[in-house]
N, C-alpha and C positions, 0 to 999 in steps of 0.2 A: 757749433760743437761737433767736430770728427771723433769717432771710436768705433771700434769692432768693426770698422769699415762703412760705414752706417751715418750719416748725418742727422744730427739732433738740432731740429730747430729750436729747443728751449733743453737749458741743462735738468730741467725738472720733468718727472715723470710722475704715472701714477702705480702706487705700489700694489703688490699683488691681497688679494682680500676682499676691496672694495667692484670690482668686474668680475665675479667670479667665474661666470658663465660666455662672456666675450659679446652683450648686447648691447655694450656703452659706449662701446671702437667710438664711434664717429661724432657720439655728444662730447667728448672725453676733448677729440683733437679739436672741433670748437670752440670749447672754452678754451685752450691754450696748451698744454700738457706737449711737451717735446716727445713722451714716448708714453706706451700703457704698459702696463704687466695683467695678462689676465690670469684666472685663475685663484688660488690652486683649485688643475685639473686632474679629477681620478677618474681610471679608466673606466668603472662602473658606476651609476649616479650614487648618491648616495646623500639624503638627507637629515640634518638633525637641526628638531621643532626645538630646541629650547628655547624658552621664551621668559625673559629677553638675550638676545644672543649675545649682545653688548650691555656693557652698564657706561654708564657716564660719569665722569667722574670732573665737572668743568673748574672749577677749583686749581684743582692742577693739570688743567688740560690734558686727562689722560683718559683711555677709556679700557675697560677690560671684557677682553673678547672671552667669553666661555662657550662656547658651539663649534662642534666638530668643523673638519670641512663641508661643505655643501657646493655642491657641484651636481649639475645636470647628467655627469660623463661625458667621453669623449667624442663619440660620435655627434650628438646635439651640438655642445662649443664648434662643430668644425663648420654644423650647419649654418651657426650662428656668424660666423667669421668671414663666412662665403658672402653675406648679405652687407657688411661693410664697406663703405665707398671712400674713403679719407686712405691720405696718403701717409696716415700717423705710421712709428715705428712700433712695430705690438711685438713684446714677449710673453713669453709664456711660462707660467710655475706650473708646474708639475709634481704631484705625490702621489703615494700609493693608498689604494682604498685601504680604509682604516680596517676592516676584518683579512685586509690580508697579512699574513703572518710572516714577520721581518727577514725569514728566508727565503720567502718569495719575490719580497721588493725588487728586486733587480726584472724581473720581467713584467713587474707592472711599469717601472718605469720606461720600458721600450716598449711597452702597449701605447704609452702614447707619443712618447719621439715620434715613432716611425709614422703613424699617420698627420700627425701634427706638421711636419718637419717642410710639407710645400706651403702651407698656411700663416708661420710667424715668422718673426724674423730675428727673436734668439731666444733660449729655452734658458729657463732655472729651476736647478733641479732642489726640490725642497727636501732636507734631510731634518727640518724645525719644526714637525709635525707635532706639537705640543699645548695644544688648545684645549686639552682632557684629560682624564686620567688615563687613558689609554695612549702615552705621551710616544715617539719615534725620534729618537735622537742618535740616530748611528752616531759612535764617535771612534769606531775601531778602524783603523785604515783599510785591513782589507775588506772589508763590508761595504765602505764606500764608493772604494775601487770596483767591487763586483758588481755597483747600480753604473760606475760611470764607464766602465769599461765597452759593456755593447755599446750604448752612447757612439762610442769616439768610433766604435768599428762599424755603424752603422754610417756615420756622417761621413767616414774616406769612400765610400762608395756611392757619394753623390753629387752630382752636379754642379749643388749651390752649398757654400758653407753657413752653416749655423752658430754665431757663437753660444757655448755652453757655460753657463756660470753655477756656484754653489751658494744656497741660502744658506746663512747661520745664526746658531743662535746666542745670545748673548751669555746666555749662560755658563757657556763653555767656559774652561781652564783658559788661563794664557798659553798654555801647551798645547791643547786640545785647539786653538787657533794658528798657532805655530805649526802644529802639523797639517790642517787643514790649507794654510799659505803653501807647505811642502807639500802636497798634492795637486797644488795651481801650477808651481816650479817645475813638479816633474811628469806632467802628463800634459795632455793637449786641450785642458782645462784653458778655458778665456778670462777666467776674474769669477768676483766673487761678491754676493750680495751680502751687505753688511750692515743690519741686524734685521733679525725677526723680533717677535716681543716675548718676553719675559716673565719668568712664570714667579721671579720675586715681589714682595709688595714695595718695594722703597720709591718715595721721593711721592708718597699721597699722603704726605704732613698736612695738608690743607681738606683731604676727605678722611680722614680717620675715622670719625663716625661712622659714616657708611660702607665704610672698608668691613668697619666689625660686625655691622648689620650682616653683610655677604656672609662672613665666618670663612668659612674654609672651604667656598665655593671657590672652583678649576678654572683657571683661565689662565690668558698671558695678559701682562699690561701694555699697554703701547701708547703712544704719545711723548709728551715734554720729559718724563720723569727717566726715559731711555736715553737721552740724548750724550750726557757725559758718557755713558759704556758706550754707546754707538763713537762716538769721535776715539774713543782709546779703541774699540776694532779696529778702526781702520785705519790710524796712526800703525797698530803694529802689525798692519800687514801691509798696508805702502811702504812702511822700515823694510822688514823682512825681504821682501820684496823688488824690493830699491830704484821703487816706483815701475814698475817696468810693465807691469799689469792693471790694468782698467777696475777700478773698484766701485758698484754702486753702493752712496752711502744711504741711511735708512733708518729711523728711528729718531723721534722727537725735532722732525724739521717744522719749523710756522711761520717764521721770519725769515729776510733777506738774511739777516745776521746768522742764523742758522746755518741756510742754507753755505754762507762764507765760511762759516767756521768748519764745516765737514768738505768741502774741496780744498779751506788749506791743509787739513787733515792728512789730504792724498783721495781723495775721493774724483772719480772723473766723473759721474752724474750722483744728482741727489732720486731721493721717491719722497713724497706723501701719502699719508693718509688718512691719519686721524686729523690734520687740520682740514682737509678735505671733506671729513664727515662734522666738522665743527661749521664752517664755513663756507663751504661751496664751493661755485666758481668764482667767488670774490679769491681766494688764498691762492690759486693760479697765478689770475690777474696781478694781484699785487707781487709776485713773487716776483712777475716776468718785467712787470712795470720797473721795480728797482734794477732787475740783472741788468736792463736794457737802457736806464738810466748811469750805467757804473760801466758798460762798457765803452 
């Protein structure tokens, strides 16, 4: 699999969440994984104990993440990255530390492009920072513009090109998607990551009980229960689109079947995660076992 210049020895990756810090590079490319996503990385460390970070929800194999970002910062991940010996493809998510205040974002997120930028080999910039109450969901075009703009005028004055993708979140309008597609169209934007999780409850008909136990505890859900909105993302942005740009799809992948239904979608690579955390390196294996059986 060719994109962004880049060869993917497996269409499947590993989605951003699960590496957050960059010290699983090389177990990751063992088990089988075509590419990693590390992160999200903020430029300050920044931890949060809630405990449990995750709940489980196996029923409907879904799990809901309630814990801020946690990240070591930027400097440490690059330490960490330097110590990796695999030839895996590694990106990067990127967000802004949660106390910095949304008019500041645009220079936290070139706090870490710029050191980041000899180290991965494509950046995603996370604008779904919504795992609290303290949620970051820019949806205003020029607020977007002002995180991705230094970006693009940082990477023409170097050497090697990075492609730059945008994470979103499901929650958004189909407008709110539509203009977010119109920002891939008309800037030097490479594609775009399609879904993050979801700060709705639908599709835990099967934990309802312990849904109500939670109450109205913060999180996003992520797993099986994303999967139809994750395939209508990226349906109307490969339309919009008209295929022309590379989309990773993301959200409720566990089966081969899955994974087929979101590249007929328009998707040029998939990500896991929560089957990952279900399963292991068994959900690789079998993923790659079938692609490789089908191709």
């Amino acid at each position: 699999m060719d994109t962004f210049g880049m060869h993917f020895s497996s269409p499947v990756g590993l989605a951003a969440g699960y590496d957050t810090n960059g010290t699983l590079i090389d177990a990751m490319d063992a088990m089988g994984f075509g590419f990693i996503e590390i992160g999200a990385v903020t430029p300050k460390p920044q931890h949060d104990h809630t405990t449990p970070a995750i709940h489980k929800f196996k029923k409907d194999h879904a799990i809901l993440n309630c814990a801020d970002i946690n990240s070591d910062g930027v400097e440490r991940v690059i330490e960490n990255i330097k110590q990796h010996n695999s030839k895996i493809i590694i990106g990067c998510n990127i967000a802004k530390n949660t106390a910095t205040e949304p008019e500041d974002a645009p220079r936290d997120y070139l706090r870490l492009f710029r050191p980041l930028y000899q180290y991965v080999d494509y950046f995603t910039v996370n604008i779904c920072c919504n795992t609290t109450t303290k949620s970051y969901i820019p949806t205003d075009k020029a607020e977007i513009m002002a995180i991705l703009q230094p970006l693009f005028e940082f990477r023409r004055g170097q050497n090697q090109y990075r492609p730059i993708l945008l994470k979103i979140s499901p929650d958004m309008s189909d407008e709110q998607i539509d203009m977010m597609t119109d920002i891939m169209l008309e800037t030097p934007l490479d594609g775009i990551v399609a879904i993050a999780g979801s700060t709705g409850r639908y599709g835990l008909e099967n934990s309802a009980k312990k849904m109500h136990k939670l109450g109205r505890t913060p999180g996003t859900i992520n797993g099986h229960p994303l999967k139809q909105r994750a395939l209508e993302v990226v349906r109307r942005i490969h339309s919009r689109s008209q295929g022309t740009y590379p989309i990773i799809g993301c959200g409720g992948i566990s089966t081969y079947q899955d994974v087929k239904d979101m590249l007929d979608a328009g998707a040029t690579l998939v990500q896991i995660c929560t089957e990952f955390i279900y399963n292991g390196g068994k959900a690789i294996r079998t993923l790659n076992k079938a692609l490789g059986e089908d191709s």
